[in-house]
N, CA, C and O atoms as a GROMACS GRO file, in nm:
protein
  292
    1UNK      N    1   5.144  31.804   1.845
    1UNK     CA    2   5.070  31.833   1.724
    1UNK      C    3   5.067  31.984   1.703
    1UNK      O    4   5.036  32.063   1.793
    2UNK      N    5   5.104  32.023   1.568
    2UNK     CA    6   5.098  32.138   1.563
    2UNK      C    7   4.927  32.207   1.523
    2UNK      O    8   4.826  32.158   1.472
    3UNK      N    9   4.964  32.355   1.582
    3UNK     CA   10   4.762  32.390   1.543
    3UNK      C   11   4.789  32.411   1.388
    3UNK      O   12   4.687  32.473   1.359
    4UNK      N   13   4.858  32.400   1.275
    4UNK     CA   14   4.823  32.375   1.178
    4UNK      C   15   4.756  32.266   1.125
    4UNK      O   16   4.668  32.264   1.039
    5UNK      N   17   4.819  32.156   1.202
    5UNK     CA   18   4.790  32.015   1.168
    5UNK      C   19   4.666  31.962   1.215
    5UNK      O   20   4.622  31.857   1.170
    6UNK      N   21   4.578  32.055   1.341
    6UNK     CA   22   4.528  32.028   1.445
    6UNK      C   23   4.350  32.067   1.391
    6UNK      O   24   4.308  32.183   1.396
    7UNK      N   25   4.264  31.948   1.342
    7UNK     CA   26   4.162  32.003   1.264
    7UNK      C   27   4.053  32.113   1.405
    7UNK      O   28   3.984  32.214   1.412
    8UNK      N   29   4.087  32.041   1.460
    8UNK     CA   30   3.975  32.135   1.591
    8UNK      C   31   4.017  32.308   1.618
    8UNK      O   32   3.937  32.398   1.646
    9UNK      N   33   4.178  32.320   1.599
    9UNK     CA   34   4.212  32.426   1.618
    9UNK      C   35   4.100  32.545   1.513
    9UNK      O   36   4.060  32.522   1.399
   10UNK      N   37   4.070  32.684   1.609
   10UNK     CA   38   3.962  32.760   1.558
   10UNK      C   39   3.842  32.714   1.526
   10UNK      O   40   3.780  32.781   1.444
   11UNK      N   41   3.777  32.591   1.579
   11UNK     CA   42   3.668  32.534   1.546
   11UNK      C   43   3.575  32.566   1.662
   11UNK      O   44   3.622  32.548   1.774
   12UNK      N   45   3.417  32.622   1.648
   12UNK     CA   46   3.388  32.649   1.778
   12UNK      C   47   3.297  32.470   1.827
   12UNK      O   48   3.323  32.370   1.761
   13UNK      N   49   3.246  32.468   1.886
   13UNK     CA   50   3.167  32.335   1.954
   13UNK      C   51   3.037  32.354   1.774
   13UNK      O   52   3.021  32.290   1.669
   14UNK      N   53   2.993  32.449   1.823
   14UNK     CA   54   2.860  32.471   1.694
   14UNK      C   55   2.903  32.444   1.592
   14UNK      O   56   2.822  32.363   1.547
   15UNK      N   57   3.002  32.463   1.502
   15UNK     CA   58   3.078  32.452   1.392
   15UNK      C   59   3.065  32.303   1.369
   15UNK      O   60   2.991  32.236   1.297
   16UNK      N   61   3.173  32.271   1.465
   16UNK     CA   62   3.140  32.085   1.480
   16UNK      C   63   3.085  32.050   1.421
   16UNK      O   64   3.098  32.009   1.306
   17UNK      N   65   2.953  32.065   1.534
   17UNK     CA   66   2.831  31.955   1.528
   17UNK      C   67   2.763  32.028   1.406
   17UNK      O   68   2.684  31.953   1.348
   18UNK      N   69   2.771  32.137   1.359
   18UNK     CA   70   2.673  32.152   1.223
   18UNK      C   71   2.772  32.091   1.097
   18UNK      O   72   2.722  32.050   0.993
   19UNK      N   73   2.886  32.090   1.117
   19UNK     CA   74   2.946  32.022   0.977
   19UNK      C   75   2.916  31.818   1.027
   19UNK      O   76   2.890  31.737   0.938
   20UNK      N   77   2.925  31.781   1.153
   20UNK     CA   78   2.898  31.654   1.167
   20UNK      C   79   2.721  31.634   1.128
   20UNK      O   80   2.679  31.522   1.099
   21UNK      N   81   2.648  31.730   1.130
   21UNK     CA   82   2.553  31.652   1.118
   21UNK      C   83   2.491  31.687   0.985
   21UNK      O   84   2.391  31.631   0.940
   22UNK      N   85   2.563  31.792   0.920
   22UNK     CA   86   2.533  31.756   0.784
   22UNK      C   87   2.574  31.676   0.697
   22UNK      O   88   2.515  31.639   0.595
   23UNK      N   89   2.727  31.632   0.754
   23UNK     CA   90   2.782  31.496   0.709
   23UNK      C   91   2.690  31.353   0.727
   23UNK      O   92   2.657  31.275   0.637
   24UNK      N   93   2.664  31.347   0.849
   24UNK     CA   94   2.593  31.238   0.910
   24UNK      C   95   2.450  31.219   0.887
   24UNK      O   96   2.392  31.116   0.851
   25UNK      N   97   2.392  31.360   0.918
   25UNK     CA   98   2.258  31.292   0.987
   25UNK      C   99   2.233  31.295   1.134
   25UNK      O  100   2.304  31.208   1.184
   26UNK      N  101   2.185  31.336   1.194
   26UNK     CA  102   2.093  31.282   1.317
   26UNK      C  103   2.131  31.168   1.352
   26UNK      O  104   2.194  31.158   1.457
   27UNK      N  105   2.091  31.010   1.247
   27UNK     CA  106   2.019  30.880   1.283
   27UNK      C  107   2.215  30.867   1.255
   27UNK      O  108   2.269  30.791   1.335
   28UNK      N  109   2.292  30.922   1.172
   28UNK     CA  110   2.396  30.882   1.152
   28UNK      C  111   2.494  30.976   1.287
   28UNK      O  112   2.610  30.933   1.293
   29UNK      N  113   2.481  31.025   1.330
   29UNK     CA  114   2.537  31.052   1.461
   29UNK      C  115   2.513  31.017   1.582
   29UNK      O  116   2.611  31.009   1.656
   30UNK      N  117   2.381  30.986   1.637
   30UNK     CA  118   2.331  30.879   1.695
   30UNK      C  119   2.395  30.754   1.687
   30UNK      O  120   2.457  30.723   1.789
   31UNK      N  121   2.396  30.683   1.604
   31UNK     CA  122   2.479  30.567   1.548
   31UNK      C  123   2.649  30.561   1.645
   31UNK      O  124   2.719  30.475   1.698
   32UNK      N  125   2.649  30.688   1.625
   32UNK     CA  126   2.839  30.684   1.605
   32UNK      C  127   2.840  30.704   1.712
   32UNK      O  128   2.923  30.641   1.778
   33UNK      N  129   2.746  30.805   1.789
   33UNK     CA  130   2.805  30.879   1.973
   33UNK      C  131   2.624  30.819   1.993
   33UNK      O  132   2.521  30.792   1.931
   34UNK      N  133   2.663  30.822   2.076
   34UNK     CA  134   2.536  30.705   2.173
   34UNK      C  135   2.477  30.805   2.294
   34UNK      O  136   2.484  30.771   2.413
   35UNK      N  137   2.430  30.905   2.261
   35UNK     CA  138   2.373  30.963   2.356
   35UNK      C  139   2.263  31.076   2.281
   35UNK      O  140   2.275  31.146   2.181
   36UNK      N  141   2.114  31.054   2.411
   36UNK     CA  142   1.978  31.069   2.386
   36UNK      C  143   1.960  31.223   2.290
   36UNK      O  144   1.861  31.250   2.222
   37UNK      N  145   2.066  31.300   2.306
   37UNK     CA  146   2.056  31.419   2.251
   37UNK      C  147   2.095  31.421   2.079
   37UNK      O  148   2.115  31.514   2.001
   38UNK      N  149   2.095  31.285   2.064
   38UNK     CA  150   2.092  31.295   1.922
   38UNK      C  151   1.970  31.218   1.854
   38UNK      O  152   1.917  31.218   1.743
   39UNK      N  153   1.951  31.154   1.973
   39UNK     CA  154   1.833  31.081   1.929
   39UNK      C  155   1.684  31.053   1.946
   39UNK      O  156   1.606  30.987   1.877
   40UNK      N  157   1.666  31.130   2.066
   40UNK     CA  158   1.541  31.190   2.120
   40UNK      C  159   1.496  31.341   2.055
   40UNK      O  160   1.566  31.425   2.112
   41UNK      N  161   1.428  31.389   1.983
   41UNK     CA  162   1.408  31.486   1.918
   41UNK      C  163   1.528  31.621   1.936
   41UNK      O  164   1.527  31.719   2.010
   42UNK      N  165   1.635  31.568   1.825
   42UNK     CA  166   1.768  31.633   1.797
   42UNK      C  167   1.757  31.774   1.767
   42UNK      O  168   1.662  31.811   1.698
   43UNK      N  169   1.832  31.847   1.805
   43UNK     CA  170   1.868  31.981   1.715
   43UNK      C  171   2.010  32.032   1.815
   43UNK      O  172   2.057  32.008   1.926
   44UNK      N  173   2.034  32.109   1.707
   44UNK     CA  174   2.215  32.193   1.775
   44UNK      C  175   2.174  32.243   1.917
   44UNK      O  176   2.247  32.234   2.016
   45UNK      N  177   2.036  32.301   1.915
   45UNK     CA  178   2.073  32.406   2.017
   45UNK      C  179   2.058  32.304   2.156
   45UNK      O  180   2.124  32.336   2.255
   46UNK      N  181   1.998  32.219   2.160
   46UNK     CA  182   2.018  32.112   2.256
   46UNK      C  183   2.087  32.051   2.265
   46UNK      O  184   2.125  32.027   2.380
   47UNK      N  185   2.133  32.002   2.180
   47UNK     CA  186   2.282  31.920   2.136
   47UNK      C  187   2.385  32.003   2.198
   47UNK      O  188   2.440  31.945   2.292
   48UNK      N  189   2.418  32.099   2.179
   48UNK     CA  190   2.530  32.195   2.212
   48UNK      C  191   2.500  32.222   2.356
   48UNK      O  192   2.604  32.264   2.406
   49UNK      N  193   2.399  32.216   2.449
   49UNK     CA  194   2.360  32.272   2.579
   49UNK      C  195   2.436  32.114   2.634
   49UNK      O  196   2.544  32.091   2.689
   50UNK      N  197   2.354  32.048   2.602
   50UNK     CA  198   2.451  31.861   2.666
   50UNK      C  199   2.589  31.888   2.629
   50UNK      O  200   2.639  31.983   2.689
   51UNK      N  201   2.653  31.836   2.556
   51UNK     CA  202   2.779  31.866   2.514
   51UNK      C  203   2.877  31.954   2.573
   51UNK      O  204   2.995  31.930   2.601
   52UNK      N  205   2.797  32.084   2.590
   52UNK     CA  206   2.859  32.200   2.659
   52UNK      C  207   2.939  32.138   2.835
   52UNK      O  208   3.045  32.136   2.898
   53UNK      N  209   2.801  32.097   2.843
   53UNK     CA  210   2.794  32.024   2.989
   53UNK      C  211   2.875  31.898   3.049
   53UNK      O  212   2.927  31.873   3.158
   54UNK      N  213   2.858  31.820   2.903
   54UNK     CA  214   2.891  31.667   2.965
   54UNK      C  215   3.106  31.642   2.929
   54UNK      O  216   3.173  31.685   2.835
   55UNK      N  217   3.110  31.633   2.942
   55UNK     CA  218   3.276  31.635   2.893
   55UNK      C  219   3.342  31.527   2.795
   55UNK      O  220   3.421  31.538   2.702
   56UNK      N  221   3.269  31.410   2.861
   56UNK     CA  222   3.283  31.307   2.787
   56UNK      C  223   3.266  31.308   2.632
   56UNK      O  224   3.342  31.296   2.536
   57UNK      N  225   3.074  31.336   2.655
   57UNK     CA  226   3.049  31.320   2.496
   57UNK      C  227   3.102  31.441   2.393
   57UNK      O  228   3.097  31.447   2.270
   58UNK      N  229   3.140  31.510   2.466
   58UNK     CA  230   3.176  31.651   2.391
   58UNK      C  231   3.332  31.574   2.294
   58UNK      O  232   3.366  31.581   2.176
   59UNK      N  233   3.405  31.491   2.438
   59UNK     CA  234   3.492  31.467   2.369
   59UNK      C  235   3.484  31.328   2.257
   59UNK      O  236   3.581  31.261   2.222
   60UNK      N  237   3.367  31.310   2.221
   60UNK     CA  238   3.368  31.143   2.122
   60UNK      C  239   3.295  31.265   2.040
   60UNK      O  240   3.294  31.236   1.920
   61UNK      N  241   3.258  31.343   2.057
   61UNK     CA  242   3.228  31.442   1.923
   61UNK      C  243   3.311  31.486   1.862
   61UNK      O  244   3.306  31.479   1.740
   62UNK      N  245   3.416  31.547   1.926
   62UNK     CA  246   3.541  31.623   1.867
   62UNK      C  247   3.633  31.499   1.823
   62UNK      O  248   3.731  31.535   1.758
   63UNK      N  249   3.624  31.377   1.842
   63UNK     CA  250   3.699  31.266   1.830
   63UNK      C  251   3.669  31.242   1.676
   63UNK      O  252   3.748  31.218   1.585
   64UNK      N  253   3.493  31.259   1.672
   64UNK     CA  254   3.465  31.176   1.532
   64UNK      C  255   3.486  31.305   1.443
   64UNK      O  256   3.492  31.297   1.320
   65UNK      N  257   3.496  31.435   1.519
   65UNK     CA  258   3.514  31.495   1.398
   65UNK      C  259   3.644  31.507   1.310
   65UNK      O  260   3.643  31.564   1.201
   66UNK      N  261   3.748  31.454   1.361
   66UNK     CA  262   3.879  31.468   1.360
   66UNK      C  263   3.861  31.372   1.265
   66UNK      O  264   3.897  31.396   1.150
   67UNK      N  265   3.798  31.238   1.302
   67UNK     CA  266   3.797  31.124   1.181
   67UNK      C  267   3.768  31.187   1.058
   67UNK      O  268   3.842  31.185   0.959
   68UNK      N  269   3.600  31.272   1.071
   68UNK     CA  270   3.593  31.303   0.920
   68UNK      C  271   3.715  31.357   0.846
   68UNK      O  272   3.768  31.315   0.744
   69UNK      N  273   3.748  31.466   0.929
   69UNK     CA  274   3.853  31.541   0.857
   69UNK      C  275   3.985  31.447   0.823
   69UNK      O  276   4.043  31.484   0.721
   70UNK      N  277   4.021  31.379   0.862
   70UNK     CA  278   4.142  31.324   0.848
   70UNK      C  279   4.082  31.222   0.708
   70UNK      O  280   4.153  31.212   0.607
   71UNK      N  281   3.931  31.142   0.716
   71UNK     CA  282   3.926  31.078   0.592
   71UNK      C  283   3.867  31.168   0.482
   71UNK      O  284   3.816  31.119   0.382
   72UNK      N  285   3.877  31.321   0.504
   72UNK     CA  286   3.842  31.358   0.393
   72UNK      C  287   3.950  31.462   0.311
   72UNK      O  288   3.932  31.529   0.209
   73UNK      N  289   4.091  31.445   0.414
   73UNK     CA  290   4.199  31.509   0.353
   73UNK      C  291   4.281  31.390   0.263
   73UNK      O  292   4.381  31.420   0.198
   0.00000   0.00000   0.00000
């Protein structure tokens, strides 16, 4: 894949999750990635400290963000 083609390329982690959750929502990201940091009293800067950390969910974040972008090109 080229980094033209590549929506994550130059994207930082914060970027992400503030364009996912103004897309989404909180209750609509919760929904999609299944973990307490979206759904136990949410915000980036906690969100981003888990994420930072966990590898997994970092990667079903960067997963769904790829979805938006791909259904909104």
């Amino acid at each position: 894949m080229t980094q033209a083609k590549d929506p994550l390329h130059g994207m930082t982690l914060e970027s992400i999750l503030v364009a996912l959750q103004a897309h989404y929502g909180w209750d609509g990201l919760a929904e999609r990635v299944d973990i307490r940091c979206f759904k136990s009293d949410p915000s980036i800067k906690s969100s981003l400290t888990f994420l930072r950390k966990t590898p997994w969910a970092r990667a079903k974040v960067e997963q769904l963000f790829v979805q938006l972008c791909r259904s909104k090109a």
